[in-house]
C-alpha positions in Angstrom: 83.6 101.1 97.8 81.7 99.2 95.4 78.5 97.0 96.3 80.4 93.9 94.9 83.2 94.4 97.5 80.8 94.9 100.7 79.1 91.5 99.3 82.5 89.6 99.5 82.9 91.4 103.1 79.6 89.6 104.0 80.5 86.4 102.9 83.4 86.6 105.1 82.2 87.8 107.6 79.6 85.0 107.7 82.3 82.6 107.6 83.7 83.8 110.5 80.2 83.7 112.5 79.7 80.4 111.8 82.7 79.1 113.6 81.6 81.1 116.8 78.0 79.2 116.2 75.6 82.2 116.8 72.5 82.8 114.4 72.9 87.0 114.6 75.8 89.7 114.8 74.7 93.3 115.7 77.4 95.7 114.4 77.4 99.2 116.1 81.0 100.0 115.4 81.3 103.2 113.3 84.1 101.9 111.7 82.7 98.4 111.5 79.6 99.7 109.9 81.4 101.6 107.6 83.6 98.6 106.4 80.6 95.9 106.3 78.0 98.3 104.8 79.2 101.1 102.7 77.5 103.7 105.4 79.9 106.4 106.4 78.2 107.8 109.9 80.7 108.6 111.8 78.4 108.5 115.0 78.0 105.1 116.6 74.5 106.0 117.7 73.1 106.7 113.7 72.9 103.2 112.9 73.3 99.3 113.7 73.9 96.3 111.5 71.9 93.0 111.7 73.4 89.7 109.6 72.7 86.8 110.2 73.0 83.9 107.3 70.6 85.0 105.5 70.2 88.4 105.8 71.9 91.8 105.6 70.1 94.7 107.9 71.1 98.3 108.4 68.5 99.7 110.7 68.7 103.7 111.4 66.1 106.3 111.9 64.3 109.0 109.8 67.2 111.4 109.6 69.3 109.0 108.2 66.8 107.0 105.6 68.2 108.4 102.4 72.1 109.0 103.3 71.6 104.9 104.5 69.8 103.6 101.2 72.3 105.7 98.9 75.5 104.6 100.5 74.6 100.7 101.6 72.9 99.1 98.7 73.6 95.9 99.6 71.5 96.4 102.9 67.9 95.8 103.8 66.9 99.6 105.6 65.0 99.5 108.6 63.4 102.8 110.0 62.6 102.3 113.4 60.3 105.1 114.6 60.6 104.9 118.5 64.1 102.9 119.4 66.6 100.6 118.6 65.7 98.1 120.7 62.0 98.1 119.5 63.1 97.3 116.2 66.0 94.8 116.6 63.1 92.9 118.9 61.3 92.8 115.8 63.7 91.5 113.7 64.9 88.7 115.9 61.4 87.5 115.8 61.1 87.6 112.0 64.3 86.0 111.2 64.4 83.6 114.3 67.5 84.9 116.0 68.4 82.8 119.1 72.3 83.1 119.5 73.3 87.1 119.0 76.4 88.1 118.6 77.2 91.2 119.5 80.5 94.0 119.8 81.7 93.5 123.2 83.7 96.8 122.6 81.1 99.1 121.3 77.7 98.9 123.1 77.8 100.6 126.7 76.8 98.4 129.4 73.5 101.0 129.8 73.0 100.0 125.9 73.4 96.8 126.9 70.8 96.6 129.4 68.3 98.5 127.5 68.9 96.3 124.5 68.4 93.1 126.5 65.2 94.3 128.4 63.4 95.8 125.2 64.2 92.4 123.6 63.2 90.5 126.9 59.8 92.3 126.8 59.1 91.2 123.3 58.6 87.7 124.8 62.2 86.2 122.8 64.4 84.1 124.6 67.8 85.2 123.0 70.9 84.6 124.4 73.2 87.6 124.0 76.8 86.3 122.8 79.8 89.0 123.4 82.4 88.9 120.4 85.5 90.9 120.1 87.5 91.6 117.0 85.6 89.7 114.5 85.4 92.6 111.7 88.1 94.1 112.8 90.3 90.7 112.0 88.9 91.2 108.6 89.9 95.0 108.6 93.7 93.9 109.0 94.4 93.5 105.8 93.9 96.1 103.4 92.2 95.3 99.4 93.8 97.7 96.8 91.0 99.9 96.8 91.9 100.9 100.4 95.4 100.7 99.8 94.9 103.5 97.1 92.7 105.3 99.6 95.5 105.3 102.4 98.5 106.2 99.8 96.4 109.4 98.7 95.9 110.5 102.6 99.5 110.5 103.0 100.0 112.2 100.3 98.2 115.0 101.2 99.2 114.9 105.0 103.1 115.0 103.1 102.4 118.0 101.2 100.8 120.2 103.9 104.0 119.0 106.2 106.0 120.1 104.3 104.6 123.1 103.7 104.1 123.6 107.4 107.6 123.2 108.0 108.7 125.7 105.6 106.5 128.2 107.5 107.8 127.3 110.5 109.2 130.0 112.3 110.3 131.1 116.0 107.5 133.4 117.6 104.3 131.1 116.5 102.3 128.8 119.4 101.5 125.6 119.1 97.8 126.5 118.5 98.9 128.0 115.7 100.9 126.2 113.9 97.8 123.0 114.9 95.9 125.4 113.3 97.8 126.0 110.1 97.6 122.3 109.9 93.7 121.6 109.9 93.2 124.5 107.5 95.8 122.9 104.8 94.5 119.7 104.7 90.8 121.1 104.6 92.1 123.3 101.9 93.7 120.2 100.3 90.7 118.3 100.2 90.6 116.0 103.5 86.8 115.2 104.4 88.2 115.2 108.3 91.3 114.7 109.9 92.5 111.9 111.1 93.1 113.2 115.0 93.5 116.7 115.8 97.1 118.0 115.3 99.6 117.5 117.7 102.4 119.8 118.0 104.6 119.8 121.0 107.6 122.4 121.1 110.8 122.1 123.7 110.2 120.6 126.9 107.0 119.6 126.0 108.0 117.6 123.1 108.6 114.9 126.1 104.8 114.4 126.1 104.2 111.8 123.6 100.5 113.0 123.0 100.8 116.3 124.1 97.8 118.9 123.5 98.9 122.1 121.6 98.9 125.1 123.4 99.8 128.9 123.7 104.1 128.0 124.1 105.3 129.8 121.3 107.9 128.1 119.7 111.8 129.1 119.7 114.9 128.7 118.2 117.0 125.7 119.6 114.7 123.5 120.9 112.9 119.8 118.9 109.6 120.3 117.7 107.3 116.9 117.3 104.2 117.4 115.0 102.3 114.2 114.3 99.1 114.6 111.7 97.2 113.1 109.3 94.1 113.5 106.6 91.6 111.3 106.8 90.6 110.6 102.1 87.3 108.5 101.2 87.0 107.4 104.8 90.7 106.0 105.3 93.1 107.7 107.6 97.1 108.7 107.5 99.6 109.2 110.4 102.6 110.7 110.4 105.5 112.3 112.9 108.3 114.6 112.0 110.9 116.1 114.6 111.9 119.9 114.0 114.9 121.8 114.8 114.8 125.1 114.4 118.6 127.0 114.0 121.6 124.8 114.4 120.9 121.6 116.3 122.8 121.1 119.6 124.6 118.0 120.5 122.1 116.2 122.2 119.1 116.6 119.5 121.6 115.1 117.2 122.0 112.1 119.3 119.0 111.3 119.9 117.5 112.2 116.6 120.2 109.9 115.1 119.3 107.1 117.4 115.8 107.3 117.0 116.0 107.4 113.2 118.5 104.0 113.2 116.1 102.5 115.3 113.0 103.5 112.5 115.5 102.2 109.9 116.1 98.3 111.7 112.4 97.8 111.7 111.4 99.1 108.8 114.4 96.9 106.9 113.2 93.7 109.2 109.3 94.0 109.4 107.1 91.5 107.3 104.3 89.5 107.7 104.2 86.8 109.5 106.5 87.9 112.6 105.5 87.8 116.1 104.5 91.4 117.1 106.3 91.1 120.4 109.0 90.5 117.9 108.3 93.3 115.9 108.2 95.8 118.6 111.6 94.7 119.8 113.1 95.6 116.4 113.8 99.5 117.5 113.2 98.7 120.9 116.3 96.4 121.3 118.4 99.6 119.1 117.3 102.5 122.0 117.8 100.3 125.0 121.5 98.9 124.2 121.8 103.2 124.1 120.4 103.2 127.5 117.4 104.9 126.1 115.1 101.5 127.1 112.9 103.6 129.9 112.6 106.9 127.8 110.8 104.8 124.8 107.6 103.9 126.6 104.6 103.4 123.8 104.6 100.8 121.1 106.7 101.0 117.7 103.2 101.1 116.1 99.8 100.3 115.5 97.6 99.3 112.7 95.9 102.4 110.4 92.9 102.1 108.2 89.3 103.3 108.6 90.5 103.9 112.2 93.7 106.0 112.9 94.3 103.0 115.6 93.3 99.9 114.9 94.7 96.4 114.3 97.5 95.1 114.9 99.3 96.6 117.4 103.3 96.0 117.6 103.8 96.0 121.4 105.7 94.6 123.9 102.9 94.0 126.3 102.1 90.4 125.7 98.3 90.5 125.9 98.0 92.4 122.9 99.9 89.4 121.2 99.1 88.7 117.1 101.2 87.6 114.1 101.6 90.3 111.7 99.4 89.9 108.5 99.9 90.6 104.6 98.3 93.7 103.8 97.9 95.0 106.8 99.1 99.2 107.2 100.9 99.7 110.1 102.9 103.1 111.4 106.9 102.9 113.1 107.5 105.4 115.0 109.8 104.9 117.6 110.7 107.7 120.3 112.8 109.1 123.1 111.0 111.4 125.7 113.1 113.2 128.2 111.1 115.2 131.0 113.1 118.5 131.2 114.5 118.4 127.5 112.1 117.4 124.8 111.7 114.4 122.7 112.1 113.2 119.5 109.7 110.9 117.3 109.8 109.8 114.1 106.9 107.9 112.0 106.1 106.2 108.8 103.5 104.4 107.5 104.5 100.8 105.7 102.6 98.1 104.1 103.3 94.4 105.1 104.5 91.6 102.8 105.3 88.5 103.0 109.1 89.3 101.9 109.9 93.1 103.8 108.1 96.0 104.4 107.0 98.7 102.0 107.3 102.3 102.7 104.2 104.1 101.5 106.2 107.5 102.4 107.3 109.9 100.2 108.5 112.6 102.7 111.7 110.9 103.9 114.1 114.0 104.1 115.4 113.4 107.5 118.1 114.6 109.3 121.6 113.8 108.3 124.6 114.9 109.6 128.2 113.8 109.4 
């Protein structure tokens, strides 16, 4: 991302501080970092942002000097040779930090305490201030440049699908074939993957996250593999449902239910909708098919720098938001049933104010008379 871009993240970013009235935001979020700065650590502990009004601080330590002045320009470095909280002490002093914000959901309560009582022992009276989703509001919706990012991830998560499917073949484990997956995108170019592979044959295709292991697949029974690349730090997800030989009766079913339910929301998701209302979209399509208990995770979730981030479309009220413009979000409804299997099926779209986009290519699903 370009130095220009981070600036206008900054700016916003301030914007946003200022209506929570604090003088200071520590950033320790990997993903966070990543977004504000331009630094790529993928390790929350490598690194820790400082803005306030005026200023723009990324401190780190000695390992990561030169990796952290190449990839943040914008950014004033700060080695610190001892701590963290040695250093951010320091800084508060200099540029007369009273009110800090901080990432409610990314410093440990030990980090937490240590911070405070390094800080404390400096002599500064600064009142600690716990914030929750302020970058990753800004996160939500997605500039070109990311867009392009995400689009090329899927694309290369597509291709290796499909080529996994058309090696797959009765006889293999799920290891293997999880395997077979992380070594094409590698080959393909991914940096990382997004999550490690799932792949979940016959009965255990009724575990929605399911850990691959040493079942070996066979013929007549669904197969759920869900995967994605992670491209120039942004991250793809998507879920197929196998078959392998002539599907039975009741994999037709449900794959043909859970397919119209992916098609409702996908025709009737834009910005701007509730995401209770959202999530309903499929929802409402399995449970008039008495399916309602065996779908029991959201439609979807927000993708970006983070495989799950904002929003989320849920039914749980709590997690509440109005759908934004630009923002990347997965649908992938799914029926789980213990003793049988399960079948899920996943796209990524883009938000717009008029409908949904589908940024998938690999849409060869299932049909049948």
């Amino acid at each position: 991302m370009s130095t220009s871009l981070e600036i206008s993240r900054l700016a916003a970013l301030r914007e946003l501080l200022s209506q929570r009235e604090v003088d200071g935001f520590l950033v320790q979020g990997p993903e966070n970092r990543r977004y504000l700065s331009g630094f790529p650590a993928d390790d929350p502990n490598w690194g820790a942002l400082l803005i306030t009004p005026a200023a723009a601080v990324l401190l780190t330590d000695f390992r990561y000097q030169l990796w952290a002045q190449q990839e943040a320009p914008a950014y004033q470095i700060v080695v610190y040779q001892a701590n963290l909280g040695e250093a951010l002490a320091g800084l508060l002093q200099e540029l007369g930090v009273h009110r800090l914000g901080f990432e409610v959901s990314h410093l440990t309560c030990r980090g937490y305490q240590r911070l405070t009582e390094m800080v404390a022992a400096q002599g500064l009276q600064v009142e600690w201030l716990p914030l929750e989703g302020v970058v990753e509001e800004l996160r939500e919706a997605k500039a070109p440049e990311e867009l392009e990012a995400i689009r090329q991830a899927l694309a290369l998560s597509e291709t290796v699908l499909r080529q996994i499917f058309r090696e797959l073949t009765p006889g293999k484990t799920e290891c293997q074939v999880a395997w077979e997956i992380e070594k094409g995108l590698r080959e393909g170019g991914a940096e990382s993957l997004a999550f490690p592979p799932l792949v979940a044959a016959g009965e255990n295709s009724a575990r929605p996250h399911h850990q691959p292991g040493d079942r070996v697949i066979q013929v007549g029974e669904p197969i759920i593999i869900d995967m994605g690349a992670r491209l120039h730090g942004y991250c793809a997800d998507i879920t197929r449902t196998y078959f392998l030989g002539p599907p039975d009766e009741q994999f037709r079913k449900v794959y043909r239910l859970v397919r119209r339910a992916q098609a409702r929301a996908e025709a009737e998701l834009k910005a701007g909708l509730d995401s209770l209302d959202a999530d309903a979209l499929a929802r409402q399509v399995i449970a008039a098919e008495g399916y309602g208990e065996a779908f029991g995770h959201s439609l979807g979730h927000g993708v970006g720098l983070a495989v799950h981030e904002n929003p989320t479309m849920s039914p749980n009220p709590e997690r509440r938001s109005v759908l934004k413009a630009g923002s990347v979000v997965t649908v992938e409804p799914g029926i789980y049933l213990a003793g049988w299997g399960g079948v899920r099926l996943e796209d990524m779209v883009l938000l717009k104010e008029d409908g949904a986009e589908v940024l998938n290519r690999y849409v060869d699903f299932y049909e049948w008379d």
